[in-house]
ZAPA-256144 format. One record per residue (C-alpha): y, x, z; residue in one letter. Coordinates in pm, whole numbers, padded with zeros to 5 digits, always signed. Layout:
N
YXZa...
END
This chain:
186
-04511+06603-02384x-04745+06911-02408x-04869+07099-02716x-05132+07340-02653x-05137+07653-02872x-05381+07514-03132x-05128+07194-03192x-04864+07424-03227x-05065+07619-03485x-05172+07285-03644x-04814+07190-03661x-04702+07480-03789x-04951+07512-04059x-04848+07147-04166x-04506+07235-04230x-04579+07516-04399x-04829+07303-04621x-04571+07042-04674x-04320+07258-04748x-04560+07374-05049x-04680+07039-05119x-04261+06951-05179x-04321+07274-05446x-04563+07129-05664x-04477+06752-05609x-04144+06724-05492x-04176+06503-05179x-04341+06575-04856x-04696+06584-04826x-04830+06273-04674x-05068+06367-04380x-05409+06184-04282x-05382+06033-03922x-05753+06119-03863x-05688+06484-03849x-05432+06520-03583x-05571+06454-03220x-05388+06128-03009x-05166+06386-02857x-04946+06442-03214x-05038+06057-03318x-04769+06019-03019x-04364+05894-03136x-04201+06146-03114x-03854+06348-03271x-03821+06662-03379x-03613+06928-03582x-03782+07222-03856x-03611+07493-03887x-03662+07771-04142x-03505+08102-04132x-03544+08403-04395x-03473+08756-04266x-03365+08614-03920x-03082+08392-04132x-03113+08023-04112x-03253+07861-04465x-03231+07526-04368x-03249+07267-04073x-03346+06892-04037x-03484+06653-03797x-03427+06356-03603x-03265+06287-03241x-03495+05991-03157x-03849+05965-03222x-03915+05736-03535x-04264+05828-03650x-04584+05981-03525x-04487+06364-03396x-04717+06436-03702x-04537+06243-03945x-04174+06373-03854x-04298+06726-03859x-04445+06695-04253x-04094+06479-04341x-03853+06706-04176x-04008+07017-04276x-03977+06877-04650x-03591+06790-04568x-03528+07177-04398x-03667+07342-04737x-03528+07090-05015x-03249+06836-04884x-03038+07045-04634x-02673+07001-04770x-02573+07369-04663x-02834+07535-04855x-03013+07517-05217x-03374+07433-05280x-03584+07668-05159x-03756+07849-05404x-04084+07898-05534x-04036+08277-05481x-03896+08256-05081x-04196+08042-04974x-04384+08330-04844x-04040+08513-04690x-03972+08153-04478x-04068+08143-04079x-04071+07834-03935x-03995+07685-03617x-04050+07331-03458x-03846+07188-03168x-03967+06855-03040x-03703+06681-02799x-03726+06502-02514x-03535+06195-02489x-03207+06210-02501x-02967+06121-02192x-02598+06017-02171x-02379+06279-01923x-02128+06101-01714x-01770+06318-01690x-01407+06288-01596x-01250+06533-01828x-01367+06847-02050x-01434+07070-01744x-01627+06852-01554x-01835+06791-01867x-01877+07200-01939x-01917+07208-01555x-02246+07001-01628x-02392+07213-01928x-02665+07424-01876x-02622+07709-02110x-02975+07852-02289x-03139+07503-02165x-02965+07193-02290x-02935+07093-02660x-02616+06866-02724x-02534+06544-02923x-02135+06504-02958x-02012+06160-03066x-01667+06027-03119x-01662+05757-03327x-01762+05852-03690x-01794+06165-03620x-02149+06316-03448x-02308+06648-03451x-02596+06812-03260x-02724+07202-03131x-03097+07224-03020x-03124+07488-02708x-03175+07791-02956x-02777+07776-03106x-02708+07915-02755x-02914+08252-02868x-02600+08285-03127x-02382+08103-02915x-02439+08181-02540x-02102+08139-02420x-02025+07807-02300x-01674+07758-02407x-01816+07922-02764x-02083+07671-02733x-01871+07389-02752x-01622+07451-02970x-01850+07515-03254x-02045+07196-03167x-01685+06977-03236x-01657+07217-03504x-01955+07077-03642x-01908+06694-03579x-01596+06778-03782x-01355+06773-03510x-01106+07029-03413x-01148+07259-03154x-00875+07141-02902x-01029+06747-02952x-01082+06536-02669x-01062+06151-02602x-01180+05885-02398x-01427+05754-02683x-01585+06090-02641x-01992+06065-02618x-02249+06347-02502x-02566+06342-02441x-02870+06584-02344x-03201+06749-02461x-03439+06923-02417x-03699+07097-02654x-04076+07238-02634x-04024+07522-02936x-04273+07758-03111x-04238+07931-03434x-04503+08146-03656x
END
């Protein structure tokens, strides 16, 4: 998929509107199909993230595409501001102090490995995004963690980490697959 510069804009100004919309009504904003060209009618997934003073403020989205690209950005931008677990409600007052970024995925696609190095063998650090899955337990990082992360070793630990599994785990139920993301921010 390709977003030109004035989707990304129009993107970005709907999250920012449904963010604001969540303010006054306390649900996401529900966008008319009419004013976003065939190219964002398309399914696809993606992840808002908002960050205040280069700190994240809250992160949501979906792996697989559910919904008009249009649709999950309004939703998800909603869920980064008011139903991310690790933060509070964004405020009235931090509206204006929020930047915004969308990440739109590609597909995601299982790796094949023999053991752990063969697997961080395969990585490409600064490019891929991850999904870990071992039974219960699943957790994601889009491409940008590796800006605060770029080691690859770092990389993955933190991602089991965040699946909530210690950092020495491994097993043969182990599950990862790849993405890829088109991002832009304000």
């Amino acid at each position: 998929m390709k977003i030109s510069a004035q989707e990304q804009d129009q993107l970005l100004a709907l999250a920012r509107d449904s963010i604001t919309y969540g303010l006054e009504h306390g649900r996401a904003i529900n966008p008319v199909i009419s004013q976003y060209d065939d190219n964002l009618q398309q399914m696809a997934a993606c992840f808002v993230t908002l960050t205040m003073a280069h700190d994240l403020r809250g992160c949501i989205g979906h792996l697989s595409a559910i919904q008009p690209l249009f649709e999950d950005v309004a939703e998800n931008a909603f869920s980064a501001a008011f139903r991310d677990p690790r933060f509070p409600e964004l405020r009235e007052d931090e509206i204006n102090r929020i930047e915004i970024e969308i990440s739109i995925l590609t597909p995601s696609t299982p790796m094949e490995f023999t053991d752990e190095d063969d697997l961080l063998k395969q990585i490409q650090e600064g490019i891929d995004g991850l999904i870990l899955e071992d039974g219960y337990n699943r957790g994601t990082f889009l491409p940008t963690v590796w800006e605060s992360l770029p080691d690859k070793q770092d990389f993955w630990k933190h991602l089991k980490m965040k699946a909530g599994l210690p950092v020495s785990h491994w097993s043969d139920t182990l599950k990862v697959s790849r993405y890829h993301t088109i991002s832009f921010s304000e």
